[in-house]
N, C-alpha and C positions, 0 to 999 in steps of 0.2 A: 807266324800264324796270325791271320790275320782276325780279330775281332772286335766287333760292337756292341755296347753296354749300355742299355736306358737305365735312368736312375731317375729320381723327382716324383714317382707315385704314390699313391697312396689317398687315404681316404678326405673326398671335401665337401663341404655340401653345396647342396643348390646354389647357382650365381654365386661362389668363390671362382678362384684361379687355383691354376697349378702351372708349374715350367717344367717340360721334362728337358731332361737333357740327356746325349747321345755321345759316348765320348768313344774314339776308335783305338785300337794299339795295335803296333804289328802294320801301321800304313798309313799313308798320309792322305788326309780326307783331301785335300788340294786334288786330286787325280780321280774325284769320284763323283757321281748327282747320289744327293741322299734322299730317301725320302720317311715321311711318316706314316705307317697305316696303323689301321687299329681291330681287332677282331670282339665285338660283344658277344656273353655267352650265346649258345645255340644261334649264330649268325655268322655269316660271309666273312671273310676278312675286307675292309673296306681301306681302301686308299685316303690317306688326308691329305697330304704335298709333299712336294719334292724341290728343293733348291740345289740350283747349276752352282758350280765354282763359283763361278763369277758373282753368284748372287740374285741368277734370274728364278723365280718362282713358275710354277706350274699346280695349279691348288687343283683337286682330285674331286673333289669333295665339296658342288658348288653350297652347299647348305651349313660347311661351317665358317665360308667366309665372314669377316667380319669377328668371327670369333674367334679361331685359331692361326697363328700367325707362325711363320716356320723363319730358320733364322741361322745363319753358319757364323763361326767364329775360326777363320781357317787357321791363325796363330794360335789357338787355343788347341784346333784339332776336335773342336764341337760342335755340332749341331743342337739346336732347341727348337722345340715346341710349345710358344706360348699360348694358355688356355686358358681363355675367359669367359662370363656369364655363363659354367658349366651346366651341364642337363644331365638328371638322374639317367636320360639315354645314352650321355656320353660315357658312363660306364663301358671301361673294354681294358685289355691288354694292348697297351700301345706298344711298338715294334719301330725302332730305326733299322733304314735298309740303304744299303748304295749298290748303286750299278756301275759298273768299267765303261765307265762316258763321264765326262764333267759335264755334260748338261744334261739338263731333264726330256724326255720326250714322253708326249702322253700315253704311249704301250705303256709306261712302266706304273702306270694303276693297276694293272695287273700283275704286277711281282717284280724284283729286282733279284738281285746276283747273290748278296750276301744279308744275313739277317741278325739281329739282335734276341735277347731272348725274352724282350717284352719286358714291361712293368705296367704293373697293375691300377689301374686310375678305378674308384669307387665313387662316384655321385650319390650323398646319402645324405637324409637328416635323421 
């Protein structure tokens, strides 16, 4: 069976960090493009990035460059998401996802194959 697990949420305030991290079982991320989105209450689900096997990046989300940086560890079998200088608007459930491709193409701002069941990021003071 195949699934993925975000862990690393929870509550930070303004301009802290947080890493999420993505970890798969049941498949080997080597065979997959994963990507980040994030849904804030009463809002869209929004793509953040997606990283190829190999490590090429496709950022979703031209407004968190700079901030958000995505990151695969294929020995590990993990994906990250590093968050920095955060915003009470980056409040959301963030969600890893991969698609049956190892590279990223930009359709997949719009959804991927298989999905995580989110973890919660709070931007608060």
């Amino acid at each position: 069976q195949v699934q993925f697990v975000e862990s690393g949420g929870g509550l930070v305030q303004p301009g802290g960090s947080l890493r999420l991290s993505c970890a798969a079982s049941g498949v080997t991320l080597d065979d997959y493009a994963i990507g980040w989105f994030r849904q804030a209450p009463g809002k869209e689900r929004e793509g953040v990035s997606c990283i190829s096997f190999g490590g090429g990046v496709i950022d979703f989300a031209d407004s968190l460059k700079g901030r958000f940086t995505i990151s695969r560890d294929n020995a590990k079998n993990m994906v990250y998401l590093q968050m920095n200088s955060l915003k009470p608007e980056d409040t959301a459930v963030y969600y890893c996802a991969a698609a049956g491709s190892t590279h990223c193409l930009p359709e997949y701002s719009y959804g991927m194959d298989y999905w995580g069941k989110g973890t919660l990021v709070t931007v608060s003071s």
